[in-house]
C-alpha positions in Angstrom: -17.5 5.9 -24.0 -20.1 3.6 -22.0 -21.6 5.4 -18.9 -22.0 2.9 -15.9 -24.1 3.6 -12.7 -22.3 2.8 -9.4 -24.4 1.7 -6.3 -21.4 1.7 -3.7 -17.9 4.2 -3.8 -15.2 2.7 -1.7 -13.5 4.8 0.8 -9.5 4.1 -0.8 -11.2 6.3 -4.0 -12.1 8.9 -1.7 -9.4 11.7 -3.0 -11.0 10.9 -6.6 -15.2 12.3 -5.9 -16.4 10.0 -7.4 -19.6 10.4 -9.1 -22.6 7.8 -9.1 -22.3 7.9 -12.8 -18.8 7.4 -14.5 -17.3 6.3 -17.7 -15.9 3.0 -18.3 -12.9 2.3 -20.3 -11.3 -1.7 -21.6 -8.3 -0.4 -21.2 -7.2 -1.7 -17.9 -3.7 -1.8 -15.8 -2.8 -3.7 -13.1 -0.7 -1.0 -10.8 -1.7 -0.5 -7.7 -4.3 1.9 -7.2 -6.1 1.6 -10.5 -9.7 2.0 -10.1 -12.4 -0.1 -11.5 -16.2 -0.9 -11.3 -17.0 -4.6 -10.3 -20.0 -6.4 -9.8 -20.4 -8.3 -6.7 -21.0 -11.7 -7.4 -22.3 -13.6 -4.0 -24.1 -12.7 -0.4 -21.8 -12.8 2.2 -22.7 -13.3 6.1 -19.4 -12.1 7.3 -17.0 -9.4 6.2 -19.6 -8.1 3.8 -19.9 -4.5 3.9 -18.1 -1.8 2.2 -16.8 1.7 4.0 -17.9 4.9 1.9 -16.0 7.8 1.7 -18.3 8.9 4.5 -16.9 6.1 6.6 -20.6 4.6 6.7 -20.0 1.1 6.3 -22.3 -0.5 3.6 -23.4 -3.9 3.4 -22.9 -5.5 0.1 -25.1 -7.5 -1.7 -25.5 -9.9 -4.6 -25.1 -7.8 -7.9 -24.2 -4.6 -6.2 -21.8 -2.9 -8.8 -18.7 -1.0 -6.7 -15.5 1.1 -7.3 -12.7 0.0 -6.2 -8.9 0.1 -6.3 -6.5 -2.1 -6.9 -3.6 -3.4 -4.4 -2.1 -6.2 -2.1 -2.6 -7.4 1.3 -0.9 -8.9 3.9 -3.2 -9.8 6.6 -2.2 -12.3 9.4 -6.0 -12.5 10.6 -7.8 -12.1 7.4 -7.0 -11.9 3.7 -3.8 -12.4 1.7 -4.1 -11.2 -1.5 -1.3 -9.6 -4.9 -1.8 -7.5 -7.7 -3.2 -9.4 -10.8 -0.6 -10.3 -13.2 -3.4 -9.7 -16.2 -6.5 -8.3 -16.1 -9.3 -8.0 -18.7 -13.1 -6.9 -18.5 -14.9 -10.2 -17.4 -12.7 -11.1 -15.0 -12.9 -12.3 -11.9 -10.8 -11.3 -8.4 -11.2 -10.3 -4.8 -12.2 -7.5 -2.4 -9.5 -7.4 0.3 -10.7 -5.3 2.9 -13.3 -3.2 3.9 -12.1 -0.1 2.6 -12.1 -1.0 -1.2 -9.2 -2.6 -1.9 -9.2 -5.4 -5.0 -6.7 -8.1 -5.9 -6.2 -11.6 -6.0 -6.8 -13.5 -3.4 -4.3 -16.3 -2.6 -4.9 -17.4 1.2 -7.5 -17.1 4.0 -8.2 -16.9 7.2 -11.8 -18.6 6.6 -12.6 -19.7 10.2 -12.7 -15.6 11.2 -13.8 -13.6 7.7 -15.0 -16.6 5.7 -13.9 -16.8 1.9 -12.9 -13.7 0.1 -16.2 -11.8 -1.8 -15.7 -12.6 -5.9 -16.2 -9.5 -7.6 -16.4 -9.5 -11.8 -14.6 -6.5 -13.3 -16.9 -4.4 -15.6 -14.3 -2.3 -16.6 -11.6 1.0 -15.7 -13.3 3.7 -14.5 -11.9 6.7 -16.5 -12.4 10.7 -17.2 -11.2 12.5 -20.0 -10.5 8.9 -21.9 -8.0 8.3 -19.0 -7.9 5.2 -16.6 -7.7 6.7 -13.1 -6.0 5.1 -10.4 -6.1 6.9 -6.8 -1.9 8.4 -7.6 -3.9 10.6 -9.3 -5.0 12.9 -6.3 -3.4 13.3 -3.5 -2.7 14.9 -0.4 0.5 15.1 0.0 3.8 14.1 -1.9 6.5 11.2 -0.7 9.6 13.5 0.5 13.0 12.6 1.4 13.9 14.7 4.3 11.9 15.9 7.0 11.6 19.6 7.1 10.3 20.4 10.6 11.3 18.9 14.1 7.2 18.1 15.3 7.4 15.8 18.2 6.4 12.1 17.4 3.8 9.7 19.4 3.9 6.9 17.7 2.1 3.2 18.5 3.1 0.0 17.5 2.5 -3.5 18.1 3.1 -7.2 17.2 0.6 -7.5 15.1 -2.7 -6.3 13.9 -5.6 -6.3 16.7 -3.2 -6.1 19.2 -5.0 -2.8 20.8 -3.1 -0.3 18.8 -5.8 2.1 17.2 -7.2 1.7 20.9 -4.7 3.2 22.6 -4.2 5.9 20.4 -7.1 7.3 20.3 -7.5 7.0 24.2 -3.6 9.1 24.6 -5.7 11.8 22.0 -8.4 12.7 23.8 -6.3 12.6 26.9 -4.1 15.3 25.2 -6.6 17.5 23.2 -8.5 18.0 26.9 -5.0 19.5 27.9 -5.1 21.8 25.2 -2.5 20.4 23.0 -2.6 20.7 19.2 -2.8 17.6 17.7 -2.4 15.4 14.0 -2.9 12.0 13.8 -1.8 9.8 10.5 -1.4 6.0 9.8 1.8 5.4 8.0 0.9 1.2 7.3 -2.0 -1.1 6.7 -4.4 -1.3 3.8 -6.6 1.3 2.7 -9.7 2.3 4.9 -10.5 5.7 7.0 -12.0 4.1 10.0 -8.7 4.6 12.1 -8.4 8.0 11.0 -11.9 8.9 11.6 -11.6 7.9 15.4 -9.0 10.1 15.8 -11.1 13.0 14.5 -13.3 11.8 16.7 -11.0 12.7 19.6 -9.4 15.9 18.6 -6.7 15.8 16.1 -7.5 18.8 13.9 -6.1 16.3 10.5 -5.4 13.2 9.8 -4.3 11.7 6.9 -2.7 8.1 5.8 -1.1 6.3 2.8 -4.0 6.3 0.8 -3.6 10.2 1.0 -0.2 9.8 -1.0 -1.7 7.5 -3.7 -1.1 4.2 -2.5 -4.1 1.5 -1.7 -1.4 -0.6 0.9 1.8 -0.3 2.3 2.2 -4.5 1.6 5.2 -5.8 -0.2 6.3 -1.7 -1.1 9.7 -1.2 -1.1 11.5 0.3 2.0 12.3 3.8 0.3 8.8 4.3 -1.4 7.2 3.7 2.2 9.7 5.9 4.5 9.4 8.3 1.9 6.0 8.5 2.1 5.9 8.5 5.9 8.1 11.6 5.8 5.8 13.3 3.0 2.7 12.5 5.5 5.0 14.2 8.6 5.7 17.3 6.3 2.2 18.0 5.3 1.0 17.8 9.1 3.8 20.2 10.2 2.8 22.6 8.5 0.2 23.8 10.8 2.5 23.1 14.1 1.0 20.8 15.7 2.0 20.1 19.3 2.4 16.9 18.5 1.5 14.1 15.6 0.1 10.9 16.7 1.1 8.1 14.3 -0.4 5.2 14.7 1.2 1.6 12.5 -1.0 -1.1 10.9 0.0 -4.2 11.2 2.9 -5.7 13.1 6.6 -5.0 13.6 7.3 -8.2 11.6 4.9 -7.9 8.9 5.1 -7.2 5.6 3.6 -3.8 5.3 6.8 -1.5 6.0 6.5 -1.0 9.8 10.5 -1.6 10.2 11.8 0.4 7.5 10.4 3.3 9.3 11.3 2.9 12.9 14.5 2.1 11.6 15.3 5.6 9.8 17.6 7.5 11.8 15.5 11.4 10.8 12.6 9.8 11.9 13.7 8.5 15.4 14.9 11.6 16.3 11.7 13.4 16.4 10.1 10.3 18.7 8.8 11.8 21.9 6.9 8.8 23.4 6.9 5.5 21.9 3.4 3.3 23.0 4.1 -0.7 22.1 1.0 -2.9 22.0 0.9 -6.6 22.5 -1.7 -9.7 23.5 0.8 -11.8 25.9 4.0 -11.7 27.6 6.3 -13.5 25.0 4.9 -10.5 22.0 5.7 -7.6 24.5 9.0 -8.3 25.4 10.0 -9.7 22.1 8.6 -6.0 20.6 10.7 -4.4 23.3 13.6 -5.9 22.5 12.9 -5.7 18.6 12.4 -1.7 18.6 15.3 -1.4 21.2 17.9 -3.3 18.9 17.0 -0.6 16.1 17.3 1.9 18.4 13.9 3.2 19.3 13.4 1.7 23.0 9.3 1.4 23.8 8.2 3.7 27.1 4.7 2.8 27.6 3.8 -1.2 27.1 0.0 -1.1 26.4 -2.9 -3.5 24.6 -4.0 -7.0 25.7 -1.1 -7.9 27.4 -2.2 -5.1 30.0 -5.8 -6.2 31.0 -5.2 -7.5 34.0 -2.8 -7.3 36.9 -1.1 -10.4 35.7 0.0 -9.1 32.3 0.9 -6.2 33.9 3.5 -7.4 36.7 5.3 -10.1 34.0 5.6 -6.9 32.0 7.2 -5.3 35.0 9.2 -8.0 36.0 10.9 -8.7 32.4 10.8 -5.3 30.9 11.7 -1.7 32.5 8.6 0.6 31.0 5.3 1.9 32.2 2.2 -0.2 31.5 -1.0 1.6 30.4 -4.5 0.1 29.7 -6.9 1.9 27.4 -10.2 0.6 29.1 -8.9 1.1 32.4 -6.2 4.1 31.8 -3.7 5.4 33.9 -1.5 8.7 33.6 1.7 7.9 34.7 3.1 8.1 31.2 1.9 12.4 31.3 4.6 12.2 33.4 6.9 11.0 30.6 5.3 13.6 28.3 5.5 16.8 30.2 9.0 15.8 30.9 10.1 15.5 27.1 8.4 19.1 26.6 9.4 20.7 29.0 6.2 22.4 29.2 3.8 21.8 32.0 0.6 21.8 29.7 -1.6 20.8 32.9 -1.3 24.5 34.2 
């Protein structure tokens, strides 16, 4: 079997150790999470670098050869891309994101990541004789039922960049310097471990996301594949009894990346402790407030954007009965929230 040498690893084959040096194989698939080598085909002056399993990113050049996984993507601010419906050594498709993730690119936000970087497949990457595809180690397993009560902090928002990540990690440290035990996982988005590493960053002793369960992006999968997977991710982090799991969602409540299906499951809400909705104006934060409300999981604390200035703050007053919080300029009003819902004064 022909030997290739790879310059760059991807960060969605992390679970895999890959080597520098694998095996190639012609006999390719197009499911989601297959990984192949690809040569990059062009220089890029934007959105042209690659996060390693490290979560160094790499910037890509002309003729680099890469491993990378396939999937979809669903970005309103970037790329929109689907899984090839053939796919043959030679060919040429997309990267998708930053974190490794291949497919076919079909629309594009050009004006903020310029045109999607062509990459020409060189073949499957496989051991044993066997295509691999990222399913093929994982962290955890999808699960159906949840089988510990760990309280919930979970962020969401109206769409991506609307200060989610940001105020997560910010409520983190703010938590792990009062001594609470803490797990942090993203349950939606497309593959790449720079969220989860800046909630290392701040404390939680794990962290783990999709990619952990085998899939490259939570776009266009169906509603029972992604809650069960949320619930496999909440399992796995219970098991050391955390205080607490922080879960932060990519992408927005609307979106196509399985957000709602979640929120909406009745074994999930239960264990919510504090729900954080992020938005960029007015209109997005009361809309998300009334969205998560109608499926019955009401927002407490009304952060991102929307909550830079004293302006954003009062309409979100005004309109909407919750607590505002700012990440760059925090308050802790919401501890108040928290220590309530434990019952446990964690500030003695």
């Amino acid at each position: 079997m022909k030997k290739i040498q790879i310059d760059k690893i991807s960060s969605v084959t992390k679970n895999l150790e890959l080597t520098h040096e694998e095996a190639l194989t012609d006999d390719l698939s197009c499911d989601m999470g297959t990984v192949l080598a690809a040569q990059v085909l062009e220089d890029k002056s934007v959105y042209n670098e690659l996060e390693l399993p490290s979560g160094r990113m790499s910037k890509l050049k002309k003729d680099d050869i890469i491993a990378v996984a396939l999937g979809e993507r669903m970005a309103l601010k970037g790329f929109v891309g689907r899984l090839p419906k053939s796919l043959k050594t030679g060919d040429v498709i997309h990267l998708l994101n930053f974190g490794g993730v291949a497919g076919e690119c079909t629309s594009a936000n050009v004006k903020e990541v310029g045109d999607p970087l062509r990459i020409r497949v060189l073949g499957g990457i496989a051991r044993k004789g066997k295509l691999l595809n990222i399913g093929q180690a994982t962290l955890f397993k999808s699960e159906k039922t949840l089988k510990k009560h760990v309280p919930l902090i979970i962020t969401t928002g109206t769409s991506m960049d609307s200060g989610k990540t940001t105020v997560a990690v910010e409520i983190t440290k703010t938590l792990t310097r009062m001594g609470m035990k803490l797990a942090g996982t993203k349950l939606t988005g497309v593959g790449a471990q720079r969220d989860l590493f800046k909630m290392e960053d701040y404390g939680v002793y794990e962290a783990v996301s999709f990619v952990d369960a085998g899939i490259t992006s939570t776009a266009n999968v169906d509603d029972e594949t992604i809650v069960n997977m949320a619930k496999g991710a909440i399992n796995h982090l219970s098991k050391k009894d955390p205080d607490a799991i922080i879960i932060e969602f990519g992408d927005g409540l609307l979106g196509k990346y399985g957000v709602m299906p979640i929120l909406k499951d009745a074994e999930i809400q239960k264990d919510v402790y504090l729900h954080i909705g992020c938005a960029r104006d007015p209109v997005g934060a009361i809309k998300l407030a009334e969205g998560c409300a109608e499926i019955g999981l009401p927002i407490d604390v009304i952060s991102g954007p929307i909550t830079d200035n004293q302006v954003g703050q009062d309409i979100v007053k005004e309109h909407l009965n919750v607590l505002t919080y700012n990440a760059f300029n925090p308050n802790n009003e919401w501890l108040n929230l928290v220590i309530a819902r434990w019952a446990v004064d964690y500030a003695a």
